[in-house]
N, CA, C and O atoms as a CHARMM CRD file, in Angstrom:
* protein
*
  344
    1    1 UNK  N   -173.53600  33.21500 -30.81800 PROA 1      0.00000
    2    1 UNK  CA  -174.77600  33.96200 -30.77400 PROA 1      0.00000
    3    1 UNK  C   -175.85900  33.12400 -30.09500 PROA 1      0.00000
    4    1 UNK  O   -176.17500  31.96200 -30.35300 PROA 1      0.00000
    5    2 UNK  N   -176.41900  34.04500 -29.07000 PROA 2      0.00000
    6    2 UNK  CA  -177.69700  32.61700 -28.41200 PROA 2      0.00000
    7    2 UNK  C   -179.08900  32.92100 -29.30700 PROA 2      0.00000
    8    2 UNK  O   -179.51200  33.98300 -29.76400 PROA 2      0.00000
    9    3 UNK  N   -179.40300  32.12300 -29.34400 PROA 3      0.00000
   10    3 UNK  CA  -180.82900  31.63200 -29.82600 PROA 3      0.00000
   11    3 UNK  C   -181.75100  32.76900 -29.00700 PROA 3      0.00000
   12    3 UNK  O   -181.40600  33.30200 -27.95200 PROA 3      0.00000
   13    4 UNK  N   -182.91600  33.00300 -29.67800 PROA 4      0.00000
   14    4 UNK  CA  -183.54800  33.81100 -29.12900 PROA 4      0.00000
   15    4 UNK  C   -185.08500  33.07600 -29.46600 PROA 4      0.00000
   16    4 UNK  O   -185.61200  33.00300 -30.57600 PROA 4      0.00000
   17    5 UNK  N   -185.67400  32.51900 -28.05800 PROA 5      0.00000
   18    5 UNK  CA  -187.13000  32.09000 -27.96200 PROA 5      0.00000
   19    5 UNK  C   -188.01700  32.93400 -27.37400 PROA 5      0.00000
   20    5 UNK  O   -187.87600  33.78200 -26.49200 PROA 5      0.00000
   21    6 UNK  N   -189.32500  32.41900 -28.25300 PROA 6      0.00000
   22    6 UNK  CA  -190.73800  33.58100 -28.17400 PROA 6      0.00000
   23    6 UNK  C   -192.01400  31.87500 -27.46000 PROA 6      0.00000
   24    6 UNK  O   -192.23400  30.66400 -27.44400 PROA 6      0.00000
   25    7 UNK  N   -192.44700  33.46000 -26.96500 PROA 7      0.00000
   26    7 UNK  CA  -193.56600  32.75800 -26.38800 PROA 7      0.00000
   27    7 UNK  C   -194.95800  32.39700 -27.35500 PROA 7      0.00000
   28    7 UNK  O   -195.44800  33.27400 -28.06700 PROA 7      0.00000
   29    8 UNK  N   -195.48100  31.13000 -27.29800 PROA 8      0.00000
   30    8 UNK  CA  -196.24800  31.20900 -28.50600 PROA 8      0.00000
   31    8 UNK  C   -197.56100  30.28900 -27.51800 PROA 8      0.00000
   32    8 UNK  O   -198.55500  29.63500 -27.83300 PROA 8      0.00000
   33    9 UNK  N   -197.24200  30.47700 -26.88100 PROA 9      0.00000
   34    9 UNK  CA  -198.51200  29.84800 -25.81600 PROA 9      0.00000
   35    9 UNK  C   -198.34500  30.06500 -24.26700 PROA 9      0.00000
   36    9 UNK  O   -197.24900  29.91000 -23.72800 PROA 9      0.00000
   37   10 UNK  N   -199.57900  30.46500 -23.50500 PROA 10     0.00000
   38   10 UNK  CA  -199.83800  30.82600 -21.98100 PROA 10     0.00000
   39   10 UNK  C   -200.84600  29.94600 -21.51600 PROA 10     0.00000
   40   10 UNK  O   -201.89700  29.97500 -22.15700 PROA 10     0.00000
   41   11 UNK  N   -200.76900  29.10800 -20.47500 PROA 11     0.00000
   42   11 UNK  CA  -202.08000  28.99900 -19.65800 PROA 11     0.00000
   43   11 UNK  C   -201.78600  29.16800 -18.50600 PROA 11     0.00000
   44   11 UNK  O   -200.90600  29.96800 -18.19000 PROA 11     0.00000
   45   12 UNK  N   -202.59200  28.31200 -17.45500 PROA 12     0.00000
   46   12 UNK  CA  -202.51000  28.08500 -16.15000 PROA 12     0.00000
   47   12 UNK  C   -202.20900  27.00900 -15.66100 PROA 12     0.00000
   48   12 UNK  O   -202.57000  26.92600 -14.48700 PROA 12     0.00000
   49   13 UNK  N   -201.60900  25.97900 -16.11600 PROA 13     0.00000
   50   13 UNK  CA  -201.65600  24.42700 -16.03400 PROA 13     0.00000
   51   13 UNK  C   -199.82600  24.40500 -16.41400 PROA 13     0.00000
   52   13 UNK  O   -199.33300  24.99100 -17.37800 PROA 13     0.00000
   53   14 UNK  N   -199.13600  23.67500 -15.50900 PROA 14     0.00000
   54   14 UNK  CA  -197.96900  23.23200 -16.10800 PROA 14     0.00000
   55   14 UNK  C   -198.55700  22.49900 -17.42200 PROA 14     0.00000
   56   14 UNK  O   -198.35100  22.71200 -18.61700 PROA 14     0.00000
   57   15 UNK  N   -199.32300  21.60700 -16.78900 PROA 15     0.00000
   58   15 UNK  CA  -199.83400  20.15700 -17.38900 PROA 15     0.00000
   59   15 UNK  C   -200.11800  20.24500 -19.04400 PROA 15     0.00000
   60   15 UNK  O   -199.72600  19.44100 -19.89000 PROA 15     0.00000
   61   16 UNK  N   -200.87900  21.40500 -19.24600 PROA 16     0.00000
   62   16 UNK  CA  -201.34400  21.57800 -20.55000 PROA 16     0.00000
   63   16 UNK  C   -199.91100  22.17900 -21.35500 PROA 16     0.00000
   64   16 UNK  O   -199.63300  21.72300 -22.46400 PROA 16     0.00000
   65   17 UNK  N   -199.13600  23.11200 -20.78300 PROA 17     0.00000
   66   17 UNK  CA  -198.04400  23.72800 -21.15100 PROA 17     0.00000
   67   17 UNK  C   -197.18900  22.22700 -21.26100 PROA 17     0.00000
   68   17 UNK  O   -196.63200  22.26500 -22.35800 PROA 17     0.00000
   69   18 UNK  N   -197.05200  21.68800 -20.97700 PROA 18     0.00000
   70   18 UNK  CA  -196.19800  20.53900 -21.53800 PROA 18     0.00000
   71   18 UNK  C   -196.50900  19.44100 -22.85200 PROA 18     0.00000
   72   18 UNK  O   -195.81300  18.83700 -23.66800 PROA 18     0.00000
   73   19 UNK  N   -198.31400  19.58800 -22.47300 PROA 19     0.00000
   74   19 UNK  CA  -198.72400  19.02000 -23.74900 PROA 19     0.00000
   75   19 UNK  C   -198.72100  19.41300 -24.99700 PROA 19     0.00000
   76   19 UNK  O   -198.48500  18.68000 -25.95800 PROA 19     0.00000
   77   20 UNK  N   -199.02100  20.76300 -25.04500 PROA 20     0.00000
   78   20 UNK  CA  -198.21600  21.78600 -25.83700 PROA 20     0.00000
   79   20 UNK  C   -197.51800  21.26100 -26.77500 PROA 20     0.00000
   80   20 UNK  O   -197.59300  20.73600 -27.88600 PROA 20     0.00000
   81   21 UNK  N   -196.42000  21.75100 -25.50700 PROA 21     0.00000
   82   21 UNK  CA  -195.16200  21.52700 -25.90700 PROA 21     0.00000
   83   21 UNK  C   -194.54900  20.00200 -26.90600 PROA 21     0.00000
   84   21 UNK  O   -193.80900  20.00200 -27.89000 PROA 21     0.00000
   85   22 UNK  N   -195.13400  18.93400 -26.25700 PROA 22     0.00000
   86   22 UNK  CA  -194.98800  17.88500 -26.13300 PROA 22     0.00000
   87   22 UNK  C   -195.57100  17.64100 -27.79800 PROA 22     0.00000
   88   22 UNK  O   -194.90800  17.03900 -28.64200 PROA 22     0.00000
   89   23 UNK  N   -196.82100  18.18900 -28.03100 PROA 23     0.00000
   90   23 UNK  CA  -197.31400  17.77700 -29.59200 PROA 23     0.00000
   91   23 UNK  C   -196.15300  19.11100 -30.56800 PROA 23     0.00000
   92   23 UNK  O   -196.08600  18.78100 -31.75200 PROA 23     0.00000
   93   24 UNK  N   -195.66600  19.88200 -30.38500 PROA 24     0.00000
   94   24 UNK  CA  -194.80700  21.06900 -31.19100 PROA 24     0.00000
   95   24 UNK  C   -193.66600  19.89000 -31.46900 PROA 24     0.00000
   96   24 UNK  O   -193.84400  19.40800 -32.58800 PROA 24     0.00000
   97   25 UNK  N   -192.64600  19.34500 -30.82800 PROA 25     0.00000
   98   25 UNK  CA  -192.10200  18.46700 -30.75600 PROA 25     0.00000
   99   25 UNK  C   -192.14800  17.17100 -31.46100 PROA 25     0.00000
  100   25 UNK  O   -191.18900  16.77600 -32.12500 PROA 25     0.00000
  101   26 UNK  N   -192.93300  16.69300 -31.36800 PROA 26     0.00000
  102   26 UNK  CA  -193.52400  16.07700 -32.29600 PROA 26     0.00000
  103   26 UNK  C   -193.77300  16.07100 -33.74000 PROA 26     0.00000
  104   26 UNK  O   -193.69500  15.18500 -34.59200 PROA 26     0.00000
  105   27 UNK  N   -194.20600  17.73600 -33.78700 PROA 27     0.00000
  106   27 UNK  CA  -194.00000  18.05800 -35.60600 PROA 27     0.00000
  107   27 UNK  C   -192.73800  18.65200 -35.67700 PROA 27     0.00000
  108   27 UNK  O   -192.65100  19.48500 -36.57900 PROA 27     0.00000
  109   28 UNK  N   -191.64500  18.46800 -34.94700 PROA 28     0.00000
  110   28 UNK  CA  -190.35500  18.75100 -35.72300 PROA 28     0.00000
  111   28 UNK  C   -190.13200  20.36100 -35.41800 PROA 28     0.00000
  112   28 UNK  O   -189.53000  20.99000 -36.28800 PROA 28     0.00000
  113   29 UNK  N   -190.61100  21.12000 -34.15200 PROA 29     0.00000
  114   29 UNK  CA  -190.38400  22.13100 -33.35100 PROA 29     0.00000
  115   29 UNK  C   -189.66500  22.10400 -32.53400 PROA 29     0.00000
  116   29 UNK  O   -189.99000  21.15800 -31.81600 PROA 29     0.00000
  117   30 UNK  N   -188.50800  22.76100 -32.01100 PROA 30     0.00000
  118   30 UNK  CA  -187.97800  22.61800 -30.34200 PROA 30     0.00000
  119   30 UNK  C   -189.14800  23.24000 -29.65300 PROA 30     0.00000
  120   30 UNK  O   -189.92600  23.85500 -30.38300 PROA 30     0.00000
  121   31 UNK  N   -189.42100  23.18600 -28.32200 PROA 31     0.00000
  122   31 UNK  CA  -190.13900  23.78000 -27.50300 PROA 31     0.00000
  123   31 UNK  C   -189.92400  23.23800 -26.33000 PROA 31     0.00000
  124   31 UNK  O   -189.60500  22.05900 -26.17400 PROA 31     0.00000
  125   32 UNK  N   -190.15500  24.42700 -25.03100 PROA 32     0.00000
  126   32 UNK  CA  -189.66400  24.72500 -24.08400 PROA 32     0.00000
  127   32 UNK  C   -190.65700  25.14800 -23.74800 PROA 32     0.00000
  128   32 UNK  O   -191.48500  25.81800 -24.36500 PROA 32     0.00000
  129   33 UNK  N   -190.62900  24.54900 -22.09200 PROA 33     0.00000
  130   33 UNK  CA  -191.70200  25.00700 -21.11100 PROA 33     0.00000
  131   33 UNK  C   -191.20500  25.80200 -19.95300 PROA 33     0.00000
  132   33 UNK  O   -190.29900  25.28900 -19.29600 PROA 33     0.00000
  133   34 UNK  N   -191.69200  27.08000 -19.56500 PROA 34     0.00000
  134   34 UNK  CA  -191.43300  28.02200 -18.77400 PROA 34     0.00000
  135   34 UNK  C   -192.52400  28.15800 -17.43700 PROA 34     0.00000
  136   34 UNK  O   -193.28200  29.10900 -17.24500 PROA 34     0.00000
  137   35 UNK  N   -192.42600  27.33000 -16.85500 PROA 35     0.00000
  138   35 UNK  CA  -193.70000  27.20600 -15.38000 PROA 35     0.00000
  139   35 UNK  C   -193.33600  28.49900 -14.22700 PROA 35     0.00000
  140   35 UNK  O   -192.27200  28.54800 -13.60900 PROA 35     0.00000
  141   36 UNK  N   -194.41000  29.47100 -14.09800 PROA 36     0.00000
  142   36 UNK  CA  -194.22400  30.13300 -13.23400 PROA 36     0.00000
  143   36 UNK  C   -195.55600  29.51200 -12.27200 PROA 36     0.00000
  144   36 UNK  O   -196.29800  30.29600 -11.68200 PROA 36     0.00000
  145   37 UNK  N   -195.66800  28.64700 -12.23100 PROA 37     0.00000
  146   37 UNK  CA  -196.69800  27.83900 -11.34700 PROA 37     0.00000
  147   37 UNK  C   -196.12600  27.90400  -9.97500 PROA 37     0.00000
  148   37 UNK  O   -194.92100  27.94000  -9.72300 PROA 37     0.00000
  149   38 UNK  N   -197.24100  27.91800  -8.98400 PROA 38     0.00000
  150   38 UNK  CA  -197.12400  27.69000  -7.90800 PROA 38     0.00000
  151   38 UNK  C   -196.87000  26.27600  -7.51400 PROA 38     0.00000
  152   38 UNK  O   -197.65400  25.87900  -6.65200 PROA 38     0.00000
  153   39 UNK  N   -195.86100  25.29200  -7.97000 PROA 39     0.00000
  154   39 UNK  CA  -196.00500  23.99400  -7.28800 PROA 39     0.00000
  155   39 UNK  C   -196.41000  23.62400  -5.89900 PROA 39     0.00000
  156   39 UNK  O   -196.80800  22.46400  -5.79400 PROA 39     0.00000
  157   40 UNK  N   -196.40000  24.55000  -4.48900 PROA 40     0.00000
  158   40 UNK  CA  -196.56300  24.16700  -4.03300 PROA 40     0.00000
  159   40 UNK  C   -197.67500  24.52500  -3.49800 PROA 40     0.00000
  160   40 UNK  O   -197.48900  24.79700  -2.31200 PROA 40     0.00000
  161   41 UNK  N   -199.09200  24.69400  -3.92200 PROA 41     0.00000
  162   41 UNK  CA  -200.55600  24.71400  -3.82000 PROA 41     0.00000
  163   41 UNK  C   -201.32700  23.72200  -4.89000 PROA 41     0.00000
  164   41 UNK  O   -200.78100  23.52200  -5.97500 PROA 41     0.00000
  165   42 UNK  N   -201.95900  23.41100  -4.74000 PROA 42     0.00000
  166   42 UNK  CA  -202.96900  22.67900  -5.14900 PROA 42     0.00000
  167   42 UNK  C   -203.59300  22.70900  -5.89700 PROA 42     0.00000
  168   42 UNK  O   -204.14200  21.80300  -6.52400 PROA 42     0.00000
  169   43 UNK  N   -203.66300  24.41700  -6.03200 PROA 43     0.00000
  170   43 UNK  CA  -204.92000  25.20100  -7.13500 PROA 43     0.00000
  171   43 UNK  C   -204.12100  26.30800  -7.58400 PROA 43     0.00000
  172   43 UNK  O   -203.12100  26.81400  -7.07600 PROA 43     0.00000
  173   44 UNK  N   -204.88200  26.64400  -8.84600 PROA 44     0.00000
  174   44 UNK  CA  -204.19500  27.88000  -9.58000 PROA 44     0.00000
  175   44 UNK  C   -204.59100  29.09100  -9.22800 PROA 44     0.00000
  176   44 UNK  O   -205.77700  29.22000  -8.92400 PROA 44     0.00000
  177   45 UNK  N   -203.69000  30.27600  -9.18300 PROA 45     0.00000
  178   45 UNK  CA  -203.55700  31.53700  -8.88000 PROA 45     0.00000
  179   45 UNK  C   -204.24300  32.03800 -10.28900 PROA 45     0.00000
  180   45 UNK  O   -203.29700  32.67300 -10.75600 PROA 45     0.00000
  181   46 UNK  N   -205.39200  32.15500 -11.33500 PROA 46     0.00000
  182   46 UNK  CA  -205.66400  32.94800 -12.31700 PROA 46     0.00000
  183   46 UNK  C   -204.49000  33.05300 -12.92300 PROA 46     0.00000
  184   46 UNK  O   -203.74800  32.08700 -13.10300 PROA 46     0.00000
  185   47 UNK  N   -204.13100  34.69500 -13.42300 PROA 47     0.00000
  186   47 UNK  CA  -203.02800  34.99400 -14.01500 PROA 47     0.00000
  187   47 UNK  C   -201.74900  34.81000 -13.37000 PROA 47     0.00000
  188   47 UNK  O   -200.68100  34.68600 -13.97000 PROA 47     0.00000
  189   48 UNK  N   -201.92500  34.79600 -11.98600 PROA 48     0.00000
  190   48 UNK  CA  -200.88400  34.44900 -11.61800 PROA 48     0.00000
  191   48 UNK  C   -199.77100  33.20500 -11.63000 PROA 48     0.00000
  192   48 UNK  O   -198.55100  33.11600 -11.49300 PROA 48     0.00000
  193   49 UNK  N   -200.71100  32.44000 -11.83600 PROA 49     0.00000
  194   49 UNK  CA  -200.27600  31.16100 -11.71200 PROA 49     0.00000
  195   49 UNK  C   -200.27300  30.92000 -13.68400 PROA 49     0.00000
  196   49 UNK  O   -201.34700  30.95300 -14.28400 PROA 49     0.00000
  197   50 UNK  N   -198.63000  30.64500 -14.61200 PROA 50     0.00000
  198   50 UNK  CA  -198.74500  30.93900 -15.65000 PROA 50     0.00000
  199   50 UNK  C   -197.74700  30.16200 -15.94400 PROA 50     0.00000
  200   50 UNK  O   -196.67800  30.37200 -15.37200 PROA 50     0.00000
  201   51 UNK  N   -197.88100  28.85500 -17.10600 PROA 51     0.00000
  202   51 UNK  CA  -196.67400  28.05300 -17.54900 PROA 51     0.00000
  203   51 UNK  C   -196.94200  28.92400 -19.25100 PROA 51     0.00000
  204   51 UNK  O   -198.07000  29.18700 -19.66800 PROA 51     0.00000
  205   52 UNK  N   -195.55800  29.27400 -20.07300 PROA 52     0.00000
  206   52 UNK  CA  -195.54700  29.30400 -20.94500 PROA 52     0.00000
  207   52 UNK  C   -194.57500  28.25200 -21.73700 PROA 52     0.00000
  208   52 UNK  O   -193.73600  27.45500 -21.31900 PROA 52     0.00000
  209   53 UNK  N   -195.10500  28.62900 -23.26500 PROA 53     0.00000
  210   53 UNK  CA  -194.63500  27.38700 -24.30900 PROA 53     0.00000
  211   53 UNK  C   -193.51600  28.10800 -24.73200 PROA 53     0.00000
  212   53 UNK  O   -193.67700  29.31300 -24.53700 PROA 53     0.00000
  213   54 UNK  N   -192.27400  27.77800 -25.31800 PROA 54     0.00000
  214   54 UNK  CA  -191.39400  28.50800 -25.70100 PROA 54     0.00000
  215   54 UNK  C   -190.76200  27.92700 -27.09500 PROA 54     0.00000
  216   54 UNK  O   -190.74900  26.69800 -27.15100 PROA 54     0.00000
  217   55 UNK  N   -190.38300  28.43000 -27.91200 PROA 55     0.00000
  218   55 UNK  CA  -189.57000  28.42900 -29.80000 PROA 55     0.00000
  219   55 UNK  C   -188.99200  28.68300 -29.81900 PROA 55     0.00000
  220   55 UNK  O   -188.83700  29.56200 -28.97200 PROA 55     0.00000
  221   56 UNK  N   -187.99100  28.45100 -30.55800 PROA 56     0.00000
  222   56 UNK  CA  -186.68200  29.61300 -31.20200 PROA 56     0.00000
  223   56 UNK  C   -187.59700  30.28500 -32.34800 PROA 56     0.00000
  224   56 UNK  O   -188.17000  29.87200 -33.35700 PROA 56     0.00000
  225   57 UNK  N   -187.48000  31.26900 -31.82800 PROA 57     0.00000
  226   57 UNK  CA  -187.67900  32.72800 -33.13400 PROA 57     0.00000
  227   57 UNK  C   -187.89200  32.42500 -34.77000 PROA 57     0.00000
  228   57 UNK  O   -188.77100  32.93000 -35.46800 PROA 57     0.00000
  229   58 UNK  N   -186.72000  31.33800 -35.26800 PROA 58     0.00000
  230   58 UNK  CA  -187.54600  30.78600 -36.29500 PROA 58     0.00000
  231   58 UNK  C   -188.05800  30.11600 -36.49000 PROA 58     0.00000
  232   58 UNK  O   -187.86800  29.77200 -37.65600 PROA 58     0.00000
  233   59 UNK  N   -188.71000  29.59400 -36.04400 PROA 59     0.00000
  234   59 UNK  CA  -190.11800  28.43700 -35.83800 PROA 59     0.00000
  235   59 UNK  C   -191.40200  29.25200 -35.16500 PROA 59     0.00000
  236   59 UNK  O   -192.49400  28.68400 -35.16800 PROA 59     0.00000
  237   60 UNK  N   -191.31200  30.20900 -34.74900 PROA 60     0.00000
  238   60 UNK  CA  -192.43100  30.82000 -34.32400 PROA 60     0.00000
  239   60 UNK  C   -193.67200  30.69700 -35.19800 PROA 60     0.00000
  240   60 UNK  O   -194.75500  30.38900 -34.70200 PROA 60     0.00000
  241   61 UNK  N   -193.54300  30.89600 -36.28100 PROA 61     0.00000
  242   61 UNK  CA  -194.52600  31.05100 -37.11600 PROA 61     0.00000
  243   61 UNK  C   -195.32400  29.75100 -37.54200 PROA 61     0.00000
  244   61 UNK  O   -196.54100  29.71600 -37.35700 PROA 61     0.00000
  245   62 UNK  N   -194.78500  28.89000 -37.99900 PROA 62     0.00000
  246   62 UNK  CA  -194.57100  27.26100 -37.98000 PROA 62     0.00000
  247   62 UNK  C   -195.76500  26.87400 -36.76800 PROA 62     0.00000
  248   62 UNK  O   -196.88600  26.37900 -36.88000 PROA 62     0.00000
  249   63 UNK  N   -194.75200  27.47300 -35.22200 PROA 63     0.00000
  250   63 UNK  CA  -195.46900  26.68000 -33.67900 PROA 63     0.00000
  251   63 UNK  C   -197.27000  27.19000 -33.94400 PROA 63     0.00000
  252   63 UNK  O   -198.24400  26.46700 -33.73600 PROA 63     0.00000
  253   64 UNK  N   -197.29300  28.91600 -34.55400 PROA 64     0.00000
  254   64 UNK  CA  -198.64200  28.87200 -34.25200 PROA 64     0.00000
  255   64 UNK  C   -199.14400  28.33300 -35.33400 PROA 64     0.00000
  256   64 UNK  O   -199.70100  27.33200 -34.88400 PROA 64     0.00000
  257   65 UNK  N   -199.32900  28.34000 -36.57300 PROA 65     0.00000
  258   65 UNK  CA  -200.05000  27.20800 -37.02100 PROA 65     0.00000
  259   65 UNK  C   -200.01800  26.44400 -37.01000 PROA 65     0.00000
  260   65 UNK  O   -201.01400  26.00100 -37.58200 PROA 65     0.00000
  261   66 UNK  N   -199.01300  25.23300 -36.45100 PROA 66     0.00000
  262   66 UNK  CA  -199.30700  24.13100 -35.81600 PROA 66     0.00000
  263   66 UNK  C   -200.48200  24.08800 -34.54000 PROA 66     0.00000
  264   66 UNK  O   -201.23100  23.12300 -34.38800 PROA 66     0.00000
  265   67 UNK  N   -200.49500  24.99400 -33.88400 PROA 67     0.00000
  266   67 UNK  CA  -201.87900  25.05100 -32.69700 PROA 67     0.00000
  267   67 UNK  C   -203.04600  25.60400 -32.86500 PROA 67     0.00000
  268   67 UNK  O   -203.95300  25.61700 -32.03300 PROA 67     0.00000
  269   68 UNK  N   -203.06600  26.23200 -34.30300 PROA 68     0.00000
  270   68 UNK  CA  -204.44100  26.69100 -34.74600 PROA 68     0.00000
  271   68 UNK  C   -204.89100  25.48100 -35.57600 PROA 68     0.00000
  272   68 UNK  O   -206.03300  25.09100 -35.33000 PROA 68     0.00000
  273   69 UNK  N   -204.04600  24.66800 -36.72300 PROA 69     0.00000
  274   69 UNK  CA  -203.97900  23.32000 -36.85700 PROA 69     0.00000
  275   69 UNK  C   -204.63500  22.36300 -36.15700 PROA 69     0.00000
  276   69 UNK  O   -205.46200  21.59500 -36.64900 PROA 69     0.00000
  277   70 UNK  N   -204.27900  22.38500 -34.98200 PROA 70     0.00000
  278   70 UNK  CA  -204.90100  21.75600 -33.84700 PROA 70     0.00000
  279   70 UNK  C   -206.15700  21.78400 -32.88200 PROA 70     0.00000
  280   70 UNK  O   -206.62300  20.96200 -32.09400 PROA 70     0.00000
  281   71 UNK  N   -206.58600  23.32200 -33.34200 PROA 71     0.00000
  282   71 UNK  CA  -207.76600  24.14800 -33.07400 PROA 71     0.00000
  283   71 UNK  C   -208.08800  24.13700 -31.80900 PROA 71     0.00000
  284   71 UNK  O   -209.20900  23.75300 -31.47700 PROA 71     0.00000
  285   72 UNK  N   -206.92500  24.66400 -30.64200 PROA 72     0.00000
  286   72 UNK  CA  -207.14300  24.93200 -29.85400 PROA 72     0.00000
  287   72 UNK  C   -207.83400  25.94900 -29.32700 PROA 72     0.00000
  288   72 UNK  O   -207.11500  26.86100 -29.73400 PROA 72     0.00000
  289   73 UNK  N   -208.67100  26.47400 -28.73900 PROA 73     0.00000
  290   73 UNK  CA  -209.75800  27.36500 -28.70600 PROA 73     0.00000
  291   73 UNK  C   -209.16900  28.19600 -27.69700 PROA 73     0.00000
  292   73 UNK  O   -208.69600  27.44500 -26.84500 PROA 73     0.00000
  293   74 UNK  N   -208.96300  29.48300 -27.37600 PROA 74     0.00000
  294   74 UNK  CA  -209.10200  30.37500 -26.46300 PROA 74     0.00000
  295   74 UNK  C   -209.89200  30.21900 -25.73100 PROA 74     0.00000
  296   74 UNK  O   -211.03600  30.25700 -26.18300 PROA 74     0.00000
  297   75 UNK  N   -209.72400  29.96800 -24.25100 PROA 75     0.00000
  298   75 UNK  CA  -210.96600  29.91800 -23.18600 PROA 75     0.00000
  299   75 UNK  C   -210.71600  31.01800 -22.29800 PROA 75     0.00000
  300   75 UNK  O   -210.72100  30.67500 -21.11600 PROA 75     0.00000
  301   76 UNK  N   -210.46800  32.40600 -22.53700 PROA 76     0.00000
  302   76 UNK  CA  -210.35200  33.55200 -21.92300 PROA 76     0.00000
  303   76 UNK  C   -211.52400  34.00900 -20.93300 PROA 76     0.00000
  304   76 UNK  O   -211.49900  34.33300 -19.74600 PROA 76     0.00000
  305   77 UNK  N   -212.69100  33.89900 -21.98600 PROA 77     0.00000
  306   77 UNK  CA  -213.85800  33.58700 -21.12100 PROA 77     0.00000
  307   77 UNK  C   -214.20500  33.12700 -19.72700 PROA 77     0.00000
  308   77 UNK  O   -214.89900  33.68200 -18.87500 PROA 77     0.00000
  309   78 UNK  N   -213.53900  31.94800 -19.69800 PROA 78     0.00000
  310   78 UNK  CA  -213.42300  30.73100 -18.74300 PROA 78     0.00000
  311   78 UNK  C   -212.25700  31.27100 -17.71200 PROA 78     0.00000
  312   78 UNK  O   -211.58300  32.29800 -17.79600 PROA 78     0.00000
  313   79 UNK  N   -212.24500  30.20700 -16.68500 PROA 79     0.00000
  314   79 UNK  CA  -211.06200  30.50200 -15.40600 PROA 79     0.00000
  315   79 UNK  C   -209.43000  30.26700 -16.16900 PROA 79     0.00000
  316   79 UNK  O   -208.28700  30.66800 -15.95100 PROA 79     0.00000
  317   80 UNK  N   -210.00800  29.51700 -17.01000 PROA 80     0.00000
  318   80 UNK  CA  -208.40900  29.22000 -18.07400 PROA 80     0.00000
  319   80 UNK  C   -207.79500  30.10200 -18.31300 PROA 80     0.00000
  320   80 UNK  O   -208.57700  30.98300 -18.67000 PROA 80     0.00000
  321   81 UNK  N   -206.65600  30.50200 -18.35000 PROA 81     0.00000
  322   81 UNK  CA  -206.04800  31.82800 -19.27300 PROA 81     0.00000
  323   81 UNK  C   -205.15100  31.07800 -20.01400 PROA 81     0.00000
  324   81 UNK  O   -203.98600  31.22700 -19.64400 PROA 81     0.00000
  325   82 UNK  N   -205.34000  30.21700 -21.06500 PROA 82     0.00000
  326   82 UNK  CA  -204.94800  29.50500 -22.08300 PROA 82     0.00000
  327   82 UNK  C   -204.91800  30.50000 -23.45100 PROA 82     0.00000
  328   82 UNK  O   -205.80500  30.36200 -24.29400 PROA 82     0.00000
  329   83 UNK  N   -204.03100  31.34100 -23.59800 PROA 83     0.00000
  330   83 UNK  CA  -203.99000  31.86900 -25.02800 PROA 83     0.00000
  331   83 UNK  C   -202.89600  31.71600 -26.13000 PROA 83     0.00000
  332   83 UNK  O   -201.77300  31.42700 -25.71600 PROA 83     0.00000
  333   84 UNK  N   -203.02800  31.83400 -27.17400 PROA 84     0.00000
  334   84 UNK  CA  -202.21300  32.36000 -28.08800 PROA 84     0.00000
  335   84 UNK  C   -201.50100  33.57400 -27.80000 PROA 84     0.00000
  336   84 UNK  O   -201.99400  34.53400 -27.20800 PROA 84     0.00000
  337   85 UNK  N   -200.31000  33.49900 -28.24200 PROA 85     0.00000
  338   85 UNK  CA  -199.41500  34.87700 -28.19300 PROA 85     0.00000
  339   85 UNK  C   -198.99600  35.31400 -29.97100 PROA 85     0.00000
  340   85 UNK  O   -197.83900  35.38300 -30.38500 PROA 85     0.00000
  341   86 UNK  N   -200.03600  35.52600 -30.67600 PROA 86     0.00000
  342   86 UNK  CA  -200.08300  36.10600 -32.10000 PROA 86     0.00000
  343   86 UNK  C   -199.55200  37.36300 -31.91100 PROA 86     0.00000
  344   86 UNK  O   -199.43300  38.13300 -32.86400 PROA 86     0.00000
């Protein structure tokens, strides 16, 4: 049976999508980074340009309060499209 992973974080940044990732890991999460980034430009495409964080299904719940934990802020507002996937 394969594992089935959820998305529990979006931005625009490989960079941040790995850091993410990188602190989930850390508290004893698998996580997986999914870059639909343009590597080869310079600058980000808005929505287009989109690395997500990835879980196995049972840890989902766990990953987001670990990043509200962390009090990462929604900057939707902003050029960021850094969100939560609640």
């Amino acid at each position: 049976m394969q594992q089935q992973w959820e998305v529990c974080y979006t931005t625009n940044t490989e960079v941040n999508a790995r850091l993410i990732a990188g602190h989930l890991q850390a508290q004893g999460i698998p996580a997986q980074v999914l870059s639909q980034v343009d590597s080869m430009r310079a600058f980000t495409l808005g929505s287009l340009a989109i690395a997500k964080v990835l879980v196995p299904q049972e840890y989902y719940t766990q990953a987001i309060e670990c990043l509200i934990d962390m009090e990462i802020e929604d900057e939707s507002d902003n050029t960021d499209t850094d969100t939560f996937d609640v």
